[in-house]
C-alpha positions in Angstrom: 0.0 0.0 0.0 0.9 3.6 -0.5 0.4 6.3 2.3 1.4 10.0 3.2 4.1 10.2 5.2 3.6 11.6 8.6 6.0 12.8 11.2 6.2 9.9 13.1 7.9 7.9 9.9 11.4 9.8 9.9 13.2 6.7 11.3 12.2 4.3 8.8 12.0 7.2 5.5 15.8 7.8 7.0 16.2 4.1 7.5 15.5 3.3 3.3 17.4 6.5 1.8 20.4 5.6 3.7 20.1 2.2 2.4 19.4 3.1 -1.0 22.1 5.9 -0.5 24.8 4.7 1.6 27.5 7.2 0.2 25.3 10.2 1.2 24.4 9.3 5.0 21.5 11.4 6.3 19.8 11.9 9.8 16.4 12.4 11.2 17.5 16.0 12.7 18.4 17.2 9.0 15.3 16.2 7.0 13.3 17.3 10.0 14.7 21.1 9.9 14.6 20.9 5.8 10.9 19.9 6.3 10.1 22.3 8.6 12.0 25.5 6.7 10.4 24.8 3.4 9.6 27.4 1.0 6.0 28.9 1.9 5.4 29.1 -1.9 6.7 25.5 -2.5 4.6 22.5 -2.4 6.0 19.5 -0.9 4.6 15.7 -1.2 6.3 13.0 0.5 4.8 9.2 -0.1 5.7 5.7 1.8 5.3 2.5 0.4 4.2 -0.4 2.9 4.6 -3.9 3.1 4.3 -5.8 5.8 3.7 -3.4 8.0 7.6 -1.7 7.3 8.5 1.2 5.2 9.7 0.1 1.9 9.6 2.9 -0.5 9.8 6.3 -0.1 8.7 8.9 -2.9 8.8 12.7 -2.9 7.9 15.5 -5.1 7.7 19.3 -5.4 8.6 22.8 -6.6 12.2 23.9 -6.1 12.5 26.7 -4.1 16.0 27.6 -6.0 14.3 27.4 -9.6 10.7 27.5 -8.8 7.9 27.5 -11.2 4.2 26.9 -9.9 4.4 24.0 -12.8 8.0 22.6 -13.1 8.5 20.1 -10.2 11.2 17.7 -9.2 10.5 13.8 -7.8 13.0 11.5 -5.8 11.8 7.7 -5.7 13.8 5.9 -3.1 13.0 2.0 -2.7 15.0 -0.4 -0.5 17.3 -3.2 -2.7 15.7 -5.4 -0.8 12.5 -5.0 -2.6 13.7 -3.1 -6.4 12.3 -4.8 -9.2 8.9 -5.6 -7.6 6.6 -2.7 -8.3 7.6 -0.3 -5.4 8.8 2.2 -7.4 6.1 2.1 -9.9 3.0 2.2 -7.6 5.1 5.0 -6.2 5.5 6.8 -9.4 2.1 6.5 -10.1 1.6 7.9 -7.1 3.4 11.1 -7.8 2.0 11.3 -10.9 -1.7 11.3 -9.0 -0.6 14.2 -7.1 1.1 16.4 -9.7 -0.9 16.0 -12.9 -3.8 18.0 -11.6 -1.5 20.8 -11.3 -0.8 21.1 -15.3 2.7 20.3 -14.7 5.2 21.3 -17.6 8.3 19.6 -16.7 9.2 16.5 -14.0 13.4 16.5 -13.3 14.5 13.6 -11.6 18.0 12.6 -10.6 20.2 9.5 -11.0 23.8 8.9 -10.8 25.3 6.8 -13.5 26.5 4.2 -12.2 22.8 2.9 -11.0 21.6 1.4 -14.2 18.4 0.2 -12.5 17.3 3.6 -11.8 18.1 5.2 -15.1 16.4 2.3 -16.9 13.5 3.1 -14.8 13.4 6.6 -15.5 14.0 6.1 -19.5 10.7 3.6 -19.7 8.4 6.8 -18.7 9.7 8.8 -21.2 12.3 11.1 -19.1 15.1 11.9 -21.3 18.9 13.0 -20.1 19.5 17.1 -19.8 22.7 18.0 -17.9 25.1 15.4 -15.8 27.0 16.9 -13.1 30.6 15.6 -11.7 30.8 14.6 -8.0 34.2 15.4 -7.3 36.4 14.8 -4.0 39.7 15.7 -2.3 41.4 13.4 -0.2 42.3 16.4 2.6 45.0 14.1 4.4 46.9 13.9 1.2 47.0 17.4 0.1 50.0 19.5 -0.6 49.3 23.1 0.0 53.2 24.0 -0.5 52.8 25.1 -4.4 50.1 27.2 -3.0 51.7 29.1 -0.3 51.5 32.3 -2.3 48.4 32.6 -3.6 46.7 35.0 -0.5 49.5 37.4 -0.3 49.0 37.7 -4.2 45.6 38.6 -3.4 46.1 40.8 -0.5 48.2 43.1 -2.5 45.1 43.7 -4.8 43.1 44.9 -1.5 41.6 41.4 -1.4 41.0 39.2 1.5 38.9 35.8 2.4 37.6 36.5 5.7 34.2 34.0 7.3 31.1 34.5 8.4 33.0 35.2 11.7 35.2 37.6 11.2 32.3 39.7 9.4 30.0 39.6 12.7 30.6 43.1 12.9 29.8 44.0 9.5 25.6 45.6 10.5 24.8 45.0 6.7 26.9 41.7 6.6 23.7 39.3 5.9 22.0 41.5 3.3 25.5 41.8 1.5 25.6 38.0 1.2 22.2 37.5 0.4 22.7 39.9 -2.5 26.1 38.3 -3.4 24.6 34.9 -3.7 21.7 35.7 -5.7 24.5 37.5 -8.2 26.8 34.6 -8.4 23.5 32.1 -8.7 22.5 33.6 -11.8 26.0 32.9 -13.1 26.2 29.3 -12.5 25.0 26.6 -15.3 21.4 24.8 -14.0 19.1 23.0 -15.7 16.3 25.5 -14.7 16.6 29.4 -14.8 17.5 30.4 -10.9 14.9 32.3 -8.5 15.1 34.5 -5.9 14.7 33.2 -2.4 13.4 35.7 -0.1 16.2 37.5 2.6 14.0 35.4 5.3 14.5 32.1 3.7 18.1 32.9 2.9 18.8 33.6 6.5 16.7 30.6 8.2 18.6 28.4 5.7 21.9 29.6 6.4 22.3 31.0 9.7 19.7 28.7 11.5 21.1 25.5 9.5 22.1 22.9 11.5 24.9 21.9 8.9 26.4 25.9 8.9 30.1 26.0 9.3 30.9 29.7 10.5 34.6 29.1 10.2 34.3 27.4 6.6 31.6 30.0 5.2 34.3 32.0 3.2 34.0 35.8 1.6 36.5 37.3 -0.3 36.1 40.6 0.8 37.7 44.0 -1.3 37.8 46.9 1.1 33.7 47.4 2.1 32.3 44.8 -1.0 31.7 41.2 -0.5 33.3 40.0 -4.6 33.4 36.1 -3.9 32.2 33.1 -1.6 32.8 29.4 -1.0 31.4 27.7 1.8 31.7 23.9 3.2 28.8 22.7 5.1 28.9 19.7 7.5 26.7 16.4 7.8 25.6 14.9 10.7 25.6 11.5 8.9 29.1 11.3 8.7 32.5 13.6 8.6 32.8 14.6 5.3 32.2 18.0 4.4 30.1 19.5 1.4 30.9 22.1 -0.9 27.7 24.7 -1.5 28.6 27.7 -3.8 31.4 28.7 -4.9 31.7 31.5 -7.2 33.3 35.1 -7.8 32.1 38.5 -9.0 32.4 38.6 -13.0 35.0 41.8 -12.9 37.0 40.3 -10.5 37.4 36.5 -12.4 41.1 35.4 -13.7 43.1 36.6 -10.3 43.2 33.4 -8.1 40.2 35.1 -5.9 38.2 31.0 -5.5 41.5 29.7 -5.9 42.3 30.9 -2.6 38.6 30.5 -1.3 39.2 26.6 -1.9 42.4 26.5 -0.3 41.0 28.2 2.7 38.4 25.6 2.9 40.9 23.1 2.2 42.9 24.0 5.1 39.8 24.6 7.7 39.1 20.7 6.2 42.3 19.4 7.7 42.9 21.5 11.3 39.1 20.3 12.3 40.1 16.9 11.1 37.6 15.9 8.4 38.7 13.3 6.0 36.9 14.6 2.2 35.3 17.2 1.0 33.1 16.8 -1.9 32.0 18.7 -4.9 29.2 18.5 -7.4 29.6 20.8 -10.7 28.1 20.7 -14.1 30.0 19.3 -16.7 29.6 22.5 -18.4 31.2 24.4 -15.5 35.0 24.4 -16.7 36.2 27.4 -14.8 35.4 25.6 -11.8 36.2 22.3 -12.9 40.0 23.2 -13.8 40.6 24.4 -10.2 39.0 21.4 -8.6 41.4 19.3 -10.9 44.4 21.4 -10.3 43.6 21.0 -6.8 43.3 17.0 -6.9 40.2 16.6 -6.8 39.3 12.9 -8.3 36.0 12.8 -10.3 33.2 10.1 -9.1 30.0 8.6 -11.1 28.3 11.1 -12.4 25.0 12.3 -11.4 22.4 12.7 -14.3 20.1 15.2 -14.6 16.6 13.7 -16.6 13.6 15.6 -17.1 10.3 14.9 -18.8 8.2 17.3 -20.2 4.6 17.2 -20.7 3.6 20.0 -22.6 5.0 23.0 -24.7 4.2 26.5 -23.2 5.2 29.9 -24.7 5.0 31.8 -21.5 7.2 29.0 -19.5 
């Protein structure tokens, strides 16, 4: 049988994505704050398969707030190995379908990484079709070399240009609004799938400063006397001690002088004194800038992660 999910199911819906997902550990803490500092303007549908009385399945769908159209959605279908192949996923999937087709959707996106043939099979037989893949990358921190980098700050600070955290800007009144503003810039900069939208400054804040993954000492500005011209930021997991990359970008004038050079080594570095093993990446394959200094850096390239959307119908005005 398929039910809605209700908050007394977090153990068991965290219980089958970290099945199906071992390399990506989650908790109940971190979907619990994610469900709970949604969008207002997003819809959100979360669906559990049954059988035998345990979670089997889990299925979600929605608008994203970070490209959000009230008729593009995105869908994640999450069954346990110990039950693929037996009509989970499809009675699932129909079930999303149910929910969203009312809505006169115009596009479905749905994820899956490369290496899962199963899933992209799936996806292929109801007529999704690839976009856009995107390269996990990580960097083995306890096997870096910073020494062919040692220069690359002072470079920088001779241009007026430091990398200073969330920290060391507490004192900054119009700190927040500056990176709200310098987020929304570089997010219309980086390849997507779907043209970016605006969050509001509320959202923005609640999901950053209220996070229970933030990193204060690993948020990272480049900073050029009073303007905030670049950002990287690493976020932690409480499933495990890896760290993530979020965005990463700098201010189009500014480009070409080493500015997320040295915001990557500064993350780098904050990586190994707290003693986390990886950091990880995902970029476009589009996203060459980027790409060459993750390279440079040693990053090493894992599956990749394909983007696959299916569209139901031709609009104009979309």
């Amino acid at each position: 049988m398929v039910r809605a999910f209700n908050p007394g199911d977090y153990t068991s819906v965290i219980e089958v994505l970290n099945t199906v997902h071992p390399d990506y550990p989650d908790t109940v803490e971190e979907l619990r704050f994610y469900d709970e500092h949604r969008d207002p303007k997003c819809r959100f549908d979360r669906w559990l398969a049954i059988r035998g009385g345990s979670v089997v399945g889990v299925g979600q769908c929605g608008h994203a707030a970070g490209w959000f159209h009230p008729r593009k959605f995105w869908m994640d279908l999450s069954v346990h190995p110990d039950h693929q192949g037996r009509g989970v996923g499809s009675l699932l999937y129909r079930q999303i379908l149910e929910t969203i087709l009312p809505l006169d959707p115009l596009v479905i996106r749905a994820g899956a990484r490369e290496d899962k043939l199963h899933s992209i099979q799936f996806l292929l037989n109801r007529g999704f079709v690839e976009d856009v893949r995107s390269w996990e990358s990580r960097l083995d921190v306890t096997a870096f070399d910073a020494r062919p980098f040692a220069d690359v700050e002072d470079k920088l600070r001779a241009e007026n240009v430091e990398i200073k955290t969330l920290l060391d800007l507490e004192d900054d009144p119009e700190r927040n609004r500056k990176l709200y503003e310098l987020e929304w810039l570089l997010d219309q900069e980086i390849p997507q799938p779907e043209p970016p939208t605006r969050v509001s400054f509320e959202f923005f804040l609640e999901h950053t400063l209220q996070n229970p993954n933030l990193l204060p000492g690993a948020y990272l500005v480049a900073v050029k006397g009073n303007e905030y011209v670049g950002l990287s930021t690493l976020w932690s997991s409480l499933g495990n001690a890896d760290l993530y990359t979020g965005l990463t970008g700098v201010r189009r004038d500014l480009r070409g002088r080493g500015i997320a050079l040295a915001l990557k080594l500064r993350a780098i570095a904050y990586a190994r004194a707290h003693g986390h093993p990886i950091i990880r990446t995902w970029n476009e394959s589009n996203n060459e800038a980027i790409l060459a200094i993750n390279e440079r850096l040693g990053f090493v390239k894992q599956p990749a992660w394909i983007d696959f959307v299916k569209t139901f119908r031709r609009d104009r005005g979309a």
